[in-house]
N, C-alpha and C positions, 0 to 999 in steps of 0.2 A: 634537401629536406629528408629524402629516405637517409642518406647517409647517417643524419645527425637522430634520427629515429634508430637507426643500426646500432649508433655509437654510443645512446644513453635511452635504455629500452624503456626503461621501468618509469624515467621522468618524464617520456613521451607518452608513454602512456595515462598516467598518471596529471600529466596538462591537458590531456585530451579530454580525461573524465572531468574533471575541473571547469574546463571552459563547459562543454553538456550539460554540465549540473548548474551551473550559474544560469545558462540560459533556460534551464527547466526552472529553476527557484524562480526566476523572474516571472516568465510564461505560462508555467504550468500549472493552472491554477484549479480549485476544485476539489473535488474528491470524485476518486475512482469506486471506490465500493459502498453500501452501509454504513459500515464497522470502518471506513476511512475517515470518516466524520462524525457520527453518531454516537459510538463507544469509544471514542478518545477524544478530539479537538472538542466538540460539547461539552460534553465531560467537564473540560479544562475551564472551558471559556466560560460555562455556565458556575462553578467555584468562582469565578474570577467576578462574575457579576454578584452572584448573591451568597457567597460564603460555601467553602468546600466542604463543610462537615454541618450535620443537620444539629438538633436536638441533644441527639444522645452521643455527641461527638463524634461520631460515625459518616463516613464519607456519603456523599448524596451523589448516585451514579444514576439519571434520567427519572425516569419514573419505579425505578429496581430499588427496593430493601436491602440492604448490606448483606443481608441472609441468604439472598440470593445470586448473589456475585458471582460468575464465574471467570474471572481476570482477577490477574494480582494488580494491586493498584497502583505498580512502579511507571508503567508507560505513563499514564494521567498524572500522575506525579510531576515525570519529568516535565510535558508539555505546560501544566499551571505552574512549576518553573520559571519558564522562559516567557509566558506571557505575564508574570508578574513583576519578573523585572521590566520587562515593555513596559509596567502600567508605570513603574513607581518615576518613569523619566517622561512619561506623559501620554505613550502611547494607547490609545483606549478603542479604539477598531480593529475587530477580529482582522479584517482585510490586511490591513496593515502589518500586525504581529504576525500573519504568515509568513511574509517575505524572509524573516530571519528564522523560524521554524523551518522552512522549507531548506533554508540555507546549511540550519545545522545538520539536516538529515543529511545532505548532500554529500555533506563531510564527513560523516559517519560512515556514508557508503563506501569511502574509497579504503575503506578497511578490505574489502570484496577484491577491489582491481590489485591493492597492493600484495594480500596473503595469495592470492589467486596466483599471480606473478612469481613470489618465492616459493612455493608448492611445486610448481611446475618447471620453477629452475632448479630447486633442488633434487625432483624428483629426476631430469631428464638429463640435466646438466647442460640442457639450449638453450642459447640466449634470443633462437629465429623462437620455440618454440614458446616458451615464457614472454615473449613481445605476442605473438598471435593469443594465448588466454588471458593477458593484457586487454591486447587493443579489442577481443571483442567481449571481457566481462567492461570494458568503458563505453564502447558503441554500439554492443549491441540496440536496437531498434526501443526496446522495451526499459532498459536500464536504466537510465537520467530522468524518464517519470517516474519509473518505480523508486529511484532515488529519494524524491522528493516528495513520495508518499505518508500518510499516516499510518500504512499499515503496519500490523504489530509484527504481522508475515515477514513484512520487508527488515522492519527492524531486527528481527530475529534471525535474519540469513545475514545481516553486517556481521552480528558476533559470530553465528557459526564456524564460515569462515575461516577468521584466526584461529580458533578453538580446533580445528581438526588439522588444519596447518601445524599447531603446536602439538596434538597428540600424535601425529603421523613422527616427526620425527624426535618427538621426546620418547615416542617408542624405539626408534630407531638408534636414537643414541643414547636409552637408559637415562634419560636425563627429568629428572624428578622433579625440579624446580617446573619445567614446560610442560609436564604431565600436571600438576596441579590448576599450573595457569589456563591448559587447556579446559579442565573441567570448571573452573571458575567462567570462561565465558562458556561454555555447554551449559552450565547451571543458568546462568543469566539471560540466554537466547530461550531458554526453556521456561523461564520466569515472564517474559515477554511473551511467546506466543507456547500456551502448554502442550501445543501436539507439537513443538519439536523434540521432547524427548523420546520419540519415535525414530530417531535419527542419532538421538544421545547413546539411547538404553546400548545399539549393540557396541559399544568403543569401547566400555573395559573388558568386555570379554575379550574383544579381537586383543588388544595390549595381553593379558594374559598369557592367549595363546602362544600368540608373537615371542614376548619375554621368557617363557615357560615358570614363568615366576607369576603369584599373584599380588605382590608390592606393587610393581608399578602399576598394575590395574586399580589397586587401592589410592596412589595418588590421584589419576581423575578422581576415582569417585566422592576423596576426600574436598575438591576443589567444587566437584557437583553440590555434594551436601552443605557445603558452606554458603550458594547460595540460597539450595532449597530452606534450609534452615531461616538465612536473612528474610526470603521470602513469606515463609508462615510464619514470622513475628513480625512483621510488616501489615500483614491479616488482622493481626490482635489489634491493633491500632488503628485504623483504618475500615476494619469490616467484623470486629468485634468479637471473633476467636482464631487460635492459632490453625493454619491451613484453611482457613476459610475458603478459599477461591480457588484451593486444589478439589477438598470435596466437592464442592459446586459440580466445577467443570468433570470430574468423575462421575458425577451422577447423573451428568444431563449425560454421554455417554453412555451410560448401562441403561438406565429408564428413557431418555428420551427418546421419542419420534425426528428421524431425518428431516432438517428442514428444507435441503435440495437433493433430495433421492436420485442419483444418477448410474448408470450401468458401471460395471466395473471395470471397463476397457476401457471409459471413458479420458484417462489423463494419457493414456497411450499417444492417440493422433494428435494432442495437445502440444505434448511435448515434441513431436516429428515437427507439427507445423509452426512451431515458435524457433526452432531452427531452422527453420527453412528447407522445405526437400527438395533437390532429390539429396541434399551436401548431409540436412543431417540424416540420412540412413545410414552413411560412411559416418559420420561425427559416433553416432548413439551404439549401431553397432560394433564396431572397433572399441568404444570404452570398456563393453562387457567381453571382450576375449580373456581368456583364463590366464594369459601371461602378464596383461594389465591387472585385472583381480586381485590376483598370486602377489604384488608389488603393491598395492596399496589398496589393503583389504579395509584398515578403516576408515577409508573415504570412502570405498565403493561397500563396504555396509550398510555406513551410515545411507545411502543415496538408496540400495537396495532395502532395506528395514522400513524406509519413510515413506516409499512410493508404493512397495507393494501393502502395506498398512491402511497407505490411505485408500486406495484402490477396493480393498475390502470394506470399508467403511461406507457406509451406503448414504452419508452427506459430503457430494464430492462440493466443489468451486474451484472456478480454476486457480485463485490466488492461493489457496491451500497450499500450493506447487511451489511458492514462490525461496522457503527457504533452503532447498538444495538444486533451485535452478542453475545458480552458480557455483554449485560441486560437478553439476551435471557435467557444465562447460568446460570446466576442470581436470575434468576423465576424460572429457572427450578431445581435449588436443594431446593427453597423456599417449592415447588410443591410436592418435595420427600419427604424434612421434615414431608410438613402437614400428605400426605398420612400415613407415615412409623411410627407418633408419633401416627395416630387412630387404627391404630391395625387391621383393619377391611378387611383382605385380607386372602386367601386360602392358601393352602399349594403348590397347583398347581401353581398360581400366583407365588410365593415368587418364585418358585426356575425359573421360566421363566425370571423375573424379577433379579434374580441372576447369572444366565446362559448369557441375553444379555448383562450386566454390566460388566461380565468377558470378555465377545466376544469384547467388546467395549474398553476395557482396551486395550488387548493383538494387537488388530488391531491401534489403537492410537499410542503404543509403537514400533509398528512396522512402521509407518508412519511417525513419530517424527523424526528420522534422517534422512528419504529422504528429509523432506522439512525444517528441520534445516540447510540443509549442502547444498543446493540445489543453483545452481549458475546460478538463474533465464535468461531467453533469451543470454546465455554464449557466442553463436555465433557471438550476436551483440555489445559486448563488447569488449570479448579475443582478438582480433585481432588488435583493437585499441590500445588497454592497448599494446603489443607486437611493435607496430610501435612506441607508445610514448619511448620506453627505446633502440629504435635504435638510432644510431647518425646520417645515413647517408641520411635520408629518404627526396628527393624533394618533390614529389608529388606521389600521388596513384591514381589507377583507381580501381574502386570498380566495379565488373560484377556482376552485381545482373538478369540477361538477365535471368535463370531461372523461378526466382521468385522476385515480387517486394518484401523488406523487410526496417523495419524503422530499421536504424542503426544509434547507440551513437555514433558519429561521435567525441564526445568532449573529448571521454575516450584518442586519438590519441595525448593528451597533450596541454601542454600551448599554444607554439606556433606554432598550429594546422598545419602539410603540406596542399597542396591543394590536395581538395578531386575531381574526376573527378568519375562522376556516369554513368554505363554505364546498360541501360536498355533494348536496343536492338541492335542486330548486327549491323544493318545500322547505328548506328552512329560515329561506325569506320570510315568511309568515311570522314565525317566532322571534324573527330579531326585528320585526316589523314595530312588533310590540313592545320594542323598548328601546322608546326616545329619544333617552340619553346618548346608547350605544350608538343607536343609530346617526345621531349630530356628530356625534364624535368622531365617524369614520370620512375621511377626506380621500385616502389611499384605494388603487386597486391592485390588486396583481391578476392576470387572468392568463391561467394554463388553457392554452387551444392550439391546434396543430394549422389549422385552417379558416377559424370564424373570430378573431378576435370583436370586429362590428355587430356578431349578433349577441355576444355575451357583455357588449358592452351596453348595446340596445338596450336590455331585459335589466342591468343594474339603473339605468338613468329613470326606470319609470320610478323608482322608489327612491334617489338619490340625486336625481334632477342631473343636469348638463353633466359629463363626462368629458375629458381630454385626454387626450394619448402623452405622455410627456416621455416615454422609455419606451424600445424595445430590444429585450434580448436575444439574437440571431442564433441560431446553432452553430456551435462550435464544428470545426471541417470533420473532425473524427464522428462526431453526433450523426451528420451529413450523409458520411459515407456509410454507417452502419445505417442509418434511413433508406437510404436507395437500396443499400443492398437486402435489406428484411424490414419492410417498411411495416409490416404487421406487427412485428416484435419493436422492433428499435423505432422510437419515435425521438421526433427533433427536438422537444424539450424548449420549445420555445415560449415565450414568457411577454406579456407586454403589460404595462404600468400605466395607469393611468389616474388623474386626477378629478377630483369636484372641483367644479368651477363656481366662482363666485359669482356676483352682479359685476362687480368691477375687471374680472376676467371676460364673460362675455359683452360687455362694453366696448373692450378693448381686439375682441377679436369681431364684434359689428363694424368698428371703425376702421 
C-alpha cells in the first residue's frame, strides 16, 4: 500500500479525499453555522417552494429587501440550480436534494487537495513533500465536513486555491494567460465570500514587485475585474442596481456594530489548536521564516494580509478562517521541507519534532470520524425531515419555551404544514382563542434538555392526549461539546409528538 502511495502521489491522495467526502455527503448532515443554512440552502429551497423573485422581479432573500443585501446572489443561484433540476425529475425533499448538493461540493473541494499538491511539487520539487500537503489538505480532521458544507467560506477557499496556485507561477514564469486565469478565480472566490479580497487586494502588487513590470500585475487585475464587473451586473438583475451587495456589505463594515466582538489574539490559539500542537508550533512557525516568505511572497501575503485583517476586525468567528486554512497548510509543509532539506537541527529536536507529528497523526485519526460522520445541529433538522415523510400532518406547534433555537423549518418538506412557534407559556392564551388554529394542530415538536413529560403534560391540558412518536438523540459531536461546557453547548435534543385520537387511544387501552 505505502509503496503504491509512493508511486502515484497525487491519485492517492486524491482517492482518499474522494472516499472522505462520499462518506461525509452521505453522513454529514446538517448545517454547521447560521449563514450554513439560513443565507444560502433557504434561500434556495424557499425560491423553489414559492418563486425566487418577489413582485418587482427582485430576488426575495428571507425576510431582507433587495436593498438591503449584502451577498452577491451567485452562491443562492447556484444551490436553486441544482435543487431545480431535483424538482423537474421529481425530487421535492429538501432531505433528499442534499445528498447531491453535498456531493457536488465535495467535488469542488478536491480543487484544494489537487492545486495544494501542484504548489507544493512545484514549489519544492518533492514528491514526499507534495503527498504529505496532499494527504493532510484530504484528511485533515476538519476537511470532508467542511467539504460538504454550505459555507460561502468554504466555497470560496475551493477557488482561492487554484487562483494563487496560478498566480504564484504565472509570476514566475511571465506567463499571462495563468495570470488572468488567476484573477478570474480571485475574482470569483471574492464574489462568493467578500472578505476574501483581503487575501486577493495584496497579489498584484507582490507580481509587480516580483516582475518589476506593472503588465503582469495588470493581468490578475484584469481577470479580478472581469468578475467584479459580472458580479455587479448580476446585482441589477437580482437586487435591482449595479454593485448592490458590494455597497451593502461596505457599509455594514464602516457603520455597523460587531455582531461577535472578540479580542484580537483571538484566531492565534485557533489556528495552533486546529493543527494540533505541540506539531503545529514546528508547522506555523517555520512557514513564516524569511527564506520561505522571500520564495513565495504571494501565498504568504495573501495568508498574511487575510489574517492579520481579520484579526483587527473586531467581528471575529472562527469560520471566517476558513479560506486560507489551506494556504496555511500549504506554507506550512513548504516550511518543513526548507527546515528538513538544511540538515541543521539536533538530535533532541528531531525526535520532539517526531514525537509531536506522531501525537498529531494519532489524534487527527482519531477525530476524522467524529466530524466525518457528524450530523451537525441534528436537533434542528431530525424532526423536520420525520414530519416531512408523515402523511397526516396539519399543522405543528414548536415549544421552544426553554430555549430560543433557529430551526430548518424547510427540512418539514415541499409543501411545508404550518409552523406555530411557541416561545413562552402565555401565548397559550392567545392561540387558545382561536379554534380553528387550534383543531388544526396535530403535531408537536418540543426543545427540552431534560423534561420532555412536563412540557408535554402542560400541552395535553389544552390539546388533550399526547404521544411520543419521534425522538431526536444528539449527535456524538453535540455530546461531546455538552459534557465538555454543558453551560454553553446544549444537546439540542428534540422530541415529536402526536394528538391522539379516540381510535388511537382505543387501541392503546386494548
Amino acid at each position: 500500500m505505502l509503496n503504491l502511495i509512493k508511486k502515484y502521489p497525487l491519485l492517492s491522495c486524491l482517492i482518499i479525499a474522494v472516499i472522505l467526502r462520499l462518506l461525509a455527503t452521505v453522513y454529514s448532515k446538517g448545517f454547521m453555522a447560521h449563514d450554513d443554512h439560513f443565507e444560502t440552502v433557504r434561500v434556495a429551497y424557499d425560491g423553489i417552494q414559492k418563486g425566487l423573485l418577489n413582485d418587482e422581479k427582485l430576488m426575495i432573500w428571507n425576510d431582507d429587501t433587495p436593498e438591503i443585501i449584502g451577498r452577491s446572489p451567485l452562491y443562492v443561484l447556484f444551490l436553486f440550480s441544482m435543487m431545480k433540476i431535483q424538482e423537474s425529475v421529481g425530487i421535492y425533499s429538501l432531505d433528499s436534494m442534499m445528498y447531491l448538493i453535498r456531493f457536488i461540493h465535495a467535488l469542488l473541494s478536491l480543487l484544494i487537495v489537487y492545486y495544494g499538491y501542484k504548489y507544493v511539487l512545484y514549489a519544492t520539487e518533492s514528491r514526499n513533500s507534495a503527498l504529505l500537503a496532499g494527504l493532510i489538505l484530504s484528511g485533515h480532521f476538519l476537511m470532508p465536513y467542511l467539504a460538504v458544507r454550505n459555507l460561502i467560506e468554504m466555497v470560496s477557499a475551493d477557488l482561492l486555491m487554484p487562483s494563487i496556485f496560478l498566480a504564484h507561477r504565472g509570476a514566475a514564469e511571465k506567463n499571462g494567460r495563468m495570470l488572468v486565469m488567476a484573477g478570474i478565480l480571485a475574482g470569483l472566490a471574492w464574489m462568493i465570500r467578500f472578505s476574501t479580497c483581503l487575501a486577493v487586494v495584496p497579489i498584484p502588487f507582490i507580481i509587480w514587485y516580483l516582475q518589476k513590470s506593472v503588465r503582469p500585475a495588470l493581468y490578475f487585475c484584469g481577470g479580478v475585474f472581469l468578475m467584479l464587473l459580472f458580479s455587479a451586473s448580476l446585482d441589477v438583475f437580482y437586487l435591482g442596481s449595479f454593485g448592490r451587495s458590494t455597497i451593502n456589505i461596505l457599509g455594514s463594515f464602516i457603520g455597523g456594530s460587531p455582531t461577535l466582538p472578540q479580542p484580537f489574539y483571538m484566531y492565534l490559539p485557533l489556528v495552533f489548536g486546529i493543527l494540533i500542537p505541540p506539531f503545529s508550533i514546528y508547522f506555523l512557525i517555520l512557514s513564516f521564516r524569511r527564506e520561505v516568505i522571500s520564495g513565495h511572497l504571494v501565498l504568504a501575503s495573501a495568508i498574511l494580509f487575510f489574517f492579520i485583517s481579520h484579526s483587527l476586525i473586531a467581528n471575529k468567528q472562527e469560520r471566517f478562517l476558513i479560506p486560507i486554512f489551506p494556504l496555511l497548510i500549504v506554507l506550512g509543509v513548504i516550511g518543513l521541507n526548507v527546515w528538513l532539506k538544511n540538515g541543521k537541527w539536533s538530535a533532541r529536536n528531531r525526535n520532539i519534532f517526531k514525537y509531536s507529528a506522531a501525537f498529531a497523526v494519532g489524534l487527527n485519526l482519531i477525530l476524522l470520524p467524529l466530524f466525518t460522520f457528524n450530523y451537525a445541529h441534528k436537533g434542528m433538522v431530525e424532526p423536520f425531515v420525520f414530519l416531512s415523510e408523515q402523511g397526516d400532518v396539519n399543522s405543528v406547534l414548536i415549544d421552544r419555551t426553554e430555549r430560543r433555537r433557529f430551526m430548518a423549518l424547510c427540512y418539514a418538506g415541499y409543501d411545508r404544514p404550518k409552523d406555530i412557534i411557541l416561545d413562552n407559556w402565555a401565548e397559550l392564551d392567545t392561540l387558545s382563542a382561536d379554534s380553528a388554529l387550534l383543531n388544526s394542530i396535530n403535531y408537536f415538536i418540543i426543545y427540552t434538555d431534560n423534561h420532555p413529560d412536563y412540557h408535554a403534560d402542560s400541552l395535553s391540558r389544552i390539546f388533550g392526549s399526547l404521544g411520543q412518536v419521534f425522538h431526536s438523540t444528539p449527535s456524538t459531536v453535540d455530546y461531546i461539546l455538552h459534557f465538555l461546557n454543558p453551560r454553553h453547548n446544549h444537546t439540542n435534543e428534540a422530541w415529536v409528538y402526536r394528538r391522539m385520537d379516540q381510535s388511537d387511544l382505543l387501541i392503546e387501552g386494548d
